[in-house]
C-alpha positions as a printed Julia matrix, in Angstrom:
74×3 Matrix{Float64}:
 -28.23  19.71   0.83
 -27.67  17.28   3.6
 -24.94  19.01   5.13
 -26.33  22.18   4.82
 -29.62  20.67   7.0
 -27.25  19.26   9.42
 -25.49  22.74   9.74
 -28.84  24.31  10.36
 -30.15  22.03  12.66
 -26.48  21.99  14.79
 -26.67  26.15  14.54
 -30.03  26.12  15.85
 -29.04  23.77  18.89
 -25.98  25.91  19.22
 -28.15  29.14  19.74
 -30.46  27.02  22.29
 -27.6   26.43  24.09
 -26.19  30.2   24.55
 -29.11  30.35  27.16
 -27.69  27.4   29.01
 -25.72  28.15  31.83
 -24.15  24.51  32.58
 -21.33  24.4   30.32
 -19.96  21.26  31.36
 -22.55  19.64  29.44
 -21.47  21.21  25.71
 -18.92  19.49  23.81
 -15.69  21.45  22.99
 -16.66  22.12  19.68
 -19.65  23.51  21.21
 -17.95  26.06  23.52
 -15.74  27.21  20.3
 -18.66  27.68  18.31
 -19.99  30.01  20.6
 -17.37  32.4   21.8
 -17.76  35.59  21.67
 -22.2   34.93  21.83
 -21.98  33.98  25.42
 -23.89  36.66  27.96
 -22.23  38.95  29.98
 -23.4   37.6   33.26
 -22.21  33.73  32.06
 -19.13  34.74  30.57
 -16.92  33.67  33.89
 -18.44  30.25  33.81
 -18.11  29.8   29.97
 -14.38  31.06  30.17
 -13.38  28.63  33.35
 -15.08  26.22  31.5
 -13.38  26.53  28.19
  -9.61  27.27  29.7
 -10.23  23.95  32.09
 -10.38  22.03  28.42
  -7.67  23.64  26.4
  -5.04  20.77  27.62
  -7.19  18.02  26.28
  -7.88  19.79  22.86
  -7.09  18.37  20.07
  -4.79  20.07  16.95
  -8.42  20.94  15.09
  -9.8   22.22  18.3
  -6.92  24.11  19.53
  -6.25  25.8   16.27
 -10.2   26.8   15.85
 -10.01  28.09  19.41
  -6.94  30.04  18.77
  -8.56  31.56  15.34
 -11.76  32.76  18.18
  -9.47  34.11  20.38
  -7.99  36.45  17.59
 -11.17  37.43  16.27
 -12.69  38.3   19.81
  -9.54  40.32  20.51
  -9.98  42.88  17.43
């Protein structure tokens, strides 16, 4: 049950943040979470954003983004 809160609550902040247009400020994990949500008119800044962290990703990271990419590509 705790988890599940916790997964609601980080959703929820997750969604608040699709608004936001200052990437720089979301974690990685964030930015994977949310590809593919991102708006049109931010999706230049979310993508320079997102490629300017891929060398600093770690295995968990790198292999979530990859699964995103696939999925988006479909």
């Amino acid at each position: 049950m705790k988890k599940f809160l916790i997964f609601i609550i980080l959703n929820l902040f997750l969604i608040s943040n699709l608004y936001a247009e200052d990437y720089s400020e979301m974690s990685t994990q964030e930015l994977i979470a949310i590809m593919g949500y991102v708006k049109q008119e931010n999706r230049y800044k979310f993508e320079k954003e997102l490629k300017s962290r891929v060398p600093t990703m770690s295995q968990n990271e790198r292999k979530k983004y990859e699964e995103n990419l696939k999925k988006q590509k479909r």
